[in-house]
Backbone as numpy.savetxt, mean C-alpha at the origin, in Angstrom:
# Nx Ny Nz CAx CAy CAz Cx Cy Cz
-8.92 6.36 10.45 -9.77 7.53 10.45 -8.87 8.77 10.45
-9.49 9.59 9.93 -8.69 10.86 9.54 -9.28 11.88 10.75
-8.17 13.13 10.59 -8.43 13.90 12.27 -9.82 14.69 12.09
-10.10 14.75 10.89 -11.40 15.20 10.39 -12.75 14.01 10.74
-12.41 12.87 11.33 -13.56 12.11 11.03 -13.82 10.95 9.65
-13.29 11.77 8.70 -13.26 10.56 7.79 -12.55 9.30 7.49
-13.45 8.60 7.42 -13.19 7.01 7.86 -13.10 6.44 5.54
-11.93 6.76 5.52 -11.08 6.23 3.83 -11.74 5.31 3.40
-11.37 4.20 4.15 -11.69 2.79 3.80 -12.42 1.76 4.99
-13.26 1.18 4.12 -14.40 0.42 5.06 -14.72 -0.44 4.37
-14.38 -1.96 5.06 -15.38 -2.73 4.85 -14.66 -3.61 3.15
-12.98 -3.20 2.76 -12.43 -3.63 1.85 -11.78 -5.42 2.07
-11.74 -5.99 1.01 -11.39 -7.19 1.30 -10.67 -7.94 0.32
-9.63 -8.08 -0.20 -9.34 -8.54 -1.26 -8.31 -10.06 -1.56
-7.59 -10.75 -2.18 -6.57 -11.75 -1.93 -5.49 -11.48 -3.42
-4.40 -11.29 -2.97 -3.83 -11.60 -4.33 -2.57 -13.19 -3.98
-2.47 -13.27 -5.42 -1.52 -14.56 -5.10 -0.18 -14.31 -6.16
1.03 -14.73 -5.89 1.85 -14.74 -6.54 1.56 -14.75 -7.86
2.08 -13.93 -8.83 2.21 -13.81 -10.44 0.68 -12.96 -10.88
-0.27 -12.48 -9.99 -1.10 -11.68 -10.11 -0.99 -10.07 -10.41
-1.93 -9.55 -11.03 -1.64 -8.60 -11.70 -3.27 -7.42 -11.20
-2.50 -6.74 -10.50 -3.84 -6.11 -9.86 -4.18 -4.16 -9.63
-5.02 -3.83 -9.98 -5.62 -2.24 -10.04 -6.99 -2.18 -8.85
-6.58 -0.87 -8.44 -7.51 -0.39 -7.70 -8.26 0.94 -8.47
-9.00 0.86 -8.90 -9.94 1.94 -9.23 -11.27 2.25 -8.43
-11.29 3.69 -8.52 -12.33 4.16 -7.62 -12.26 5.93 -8.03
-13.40 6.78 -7.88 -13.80 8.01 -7.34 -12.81 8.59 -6.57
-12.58 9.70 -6.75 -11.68 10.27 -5.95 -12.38 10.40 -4.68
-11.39 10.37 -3.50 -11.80 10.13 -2.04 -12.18 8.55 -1.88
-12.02 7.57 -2.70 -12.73 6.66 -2.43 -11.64 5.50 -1.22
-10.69 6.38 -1.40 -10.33 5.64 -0.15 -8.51 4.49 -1.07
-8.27 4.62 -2.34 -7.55 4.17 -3.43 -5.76 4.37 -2.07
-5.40 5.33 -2.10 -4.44 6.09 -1.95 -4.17 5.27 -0.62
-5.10 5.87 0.23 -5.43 5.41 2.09 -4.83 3.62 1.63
-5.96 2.79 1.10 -5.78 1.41 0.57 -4.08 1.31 0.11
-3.31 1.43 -0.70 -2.13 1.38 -0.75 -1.04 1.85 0.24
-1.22 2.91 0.81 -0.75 3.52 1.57 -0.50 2.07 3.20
-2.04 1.95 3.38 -1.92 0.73 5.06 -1.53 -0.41 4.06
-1.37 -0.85 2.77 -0.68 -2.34 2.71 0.81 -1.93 2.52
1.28 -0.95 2.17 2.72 -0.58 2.36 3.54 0.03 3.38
2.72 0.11 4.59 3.10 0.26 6.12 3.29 1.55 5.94
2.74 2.39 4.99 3.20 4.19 5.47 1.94 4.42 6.24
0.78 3.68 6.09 -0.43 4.68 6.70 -0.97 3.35 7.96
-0.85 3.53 9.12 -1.44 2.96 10.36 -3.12 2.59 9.57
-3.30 1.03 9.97 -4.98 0.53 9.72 -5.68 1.06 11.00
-7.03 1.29 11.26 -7.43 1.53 12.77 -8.04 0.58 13.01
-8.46 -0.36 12.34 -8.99 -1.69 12.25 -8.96 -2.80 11.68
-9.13 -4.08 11.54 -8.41 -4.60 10.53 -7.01 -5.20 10.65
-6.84 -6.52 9.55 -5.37 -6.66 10.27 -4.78 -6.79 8.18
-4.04 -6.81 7.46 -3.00 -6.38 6.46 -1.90 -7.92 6.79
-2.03 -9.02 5.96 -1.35 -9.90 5.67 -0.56 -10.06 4.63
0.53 -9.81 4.60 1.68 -9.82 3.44 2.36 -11.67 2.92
2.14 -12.37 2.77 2.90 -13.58 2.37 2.93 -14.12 3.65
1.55 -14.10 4.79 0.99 -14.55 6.23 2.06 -13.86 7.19
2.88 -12.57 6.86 3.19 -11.97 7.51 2.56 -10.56 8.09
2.18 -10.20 9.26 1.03 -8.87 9.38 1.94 -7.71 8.88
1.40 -7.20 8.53 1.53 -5.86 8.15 1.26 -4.74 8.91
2.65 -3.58 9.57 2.39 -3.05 10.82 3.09 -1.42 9.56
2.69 -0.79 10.32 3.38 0.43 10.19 5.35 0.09 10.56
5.93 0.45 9.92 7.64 0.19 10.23 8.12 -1.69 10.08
7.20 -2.10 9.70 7.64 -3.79 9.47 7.95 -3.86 8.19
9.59 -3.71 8.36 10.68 -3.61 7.45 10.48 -5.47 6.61
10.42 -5.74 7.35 10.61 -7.46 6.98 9.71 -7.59 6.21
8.55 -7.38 6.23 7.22 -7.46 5.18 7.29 -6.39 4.46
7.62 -5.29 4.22 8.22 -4.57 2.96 9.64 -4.91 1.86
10.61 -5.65 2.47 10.81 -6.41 1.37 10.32 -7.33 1.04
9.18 -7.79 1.28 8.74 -8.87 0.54 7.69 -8.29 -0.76
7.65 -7.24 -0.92 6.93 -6.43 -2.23 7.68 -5.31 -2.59
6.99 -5.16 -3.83 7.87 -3.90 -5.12 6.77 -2.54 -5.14
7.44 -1.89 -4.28 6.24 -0.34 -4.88 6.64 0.68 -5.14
6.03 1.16 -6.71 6.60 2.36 -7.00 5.44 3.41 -6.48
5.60 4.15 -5.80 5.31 5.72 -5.47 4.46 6.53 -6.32
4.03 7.06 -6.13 2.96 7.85 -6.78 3.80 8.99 -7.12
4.67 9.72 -6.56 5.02 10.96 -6.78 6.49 10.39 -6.81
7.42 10.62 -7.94 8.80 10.51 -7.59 9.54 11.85 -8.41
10.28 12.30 -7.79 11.26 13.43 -8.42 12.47 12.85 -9.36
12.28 11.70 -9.94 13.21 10.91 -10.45 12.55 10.21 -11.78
13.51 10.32 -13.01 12.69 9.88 -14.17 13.26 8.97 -15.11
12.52 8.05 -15.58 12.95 6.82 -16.49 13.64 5.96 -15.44
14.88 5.45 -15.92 15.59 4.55 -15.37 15.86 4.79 -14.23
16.20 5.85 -13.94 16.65 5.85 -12.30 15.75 5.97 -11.33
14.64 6.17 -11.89 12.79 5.84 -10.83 13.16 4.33 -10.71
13.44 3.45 -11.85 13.24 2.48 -11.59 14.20 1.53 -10.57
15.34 2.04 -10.88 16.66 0.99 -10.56 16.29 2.06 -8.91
15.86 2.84 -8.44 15.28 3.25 -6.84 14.09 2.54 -7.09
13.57 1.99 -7.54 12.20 1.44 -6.62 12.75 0.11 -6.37
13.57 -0.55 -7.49 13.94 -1.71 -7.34 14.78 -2.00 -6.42
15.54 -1.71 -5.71 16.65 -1.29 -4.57 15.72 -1.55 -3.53
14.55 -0.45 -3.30 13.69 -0.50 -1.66 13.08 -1.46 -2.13
């Protein structure tokens, strides 16, 4: 929940499995951003628990972030060297 009250995401549920290929689309505000954000440990869940390869998923759980590849929404870095930095973290 946000300090405003708004509650992002509710009530989401999804599974992916190795070699899967997956998009989140939605309305802006729909909660897209928030959703990526708590499976990549930058944004605290307030409910709910975030399973990575049956490892939980916490805010700062380094160990379950290398176990996935994410590129960033915003990077100051372009072509190859966005990439060879995402591939590194």
């Amino acid at each position: 929940m946000y300090p405003d009250g708004t509650r992002a995401v509710r009530g989401i549920s999804f599974e992916m499995r190795e070699g899967d290929v997956f998009g989140l689309l939605g309305p802006n505000g729909a909660g897209k951003s928030t959703t990526l954000g708590m499976l990549c440990g930058t944004v605290a869940a307030t409910s709910g628990r975030i399973l990575v390869a049956g490892h939980l998923m916490t805010p700062g759980a380094l160990e379950v972030r290398r176990l996935m590849g994410v590129v960033f929404q915003a990077s100051t870095l372009a072509g190859q060297a966005n990439l060879w930095l995402h591939a590194r973290l």
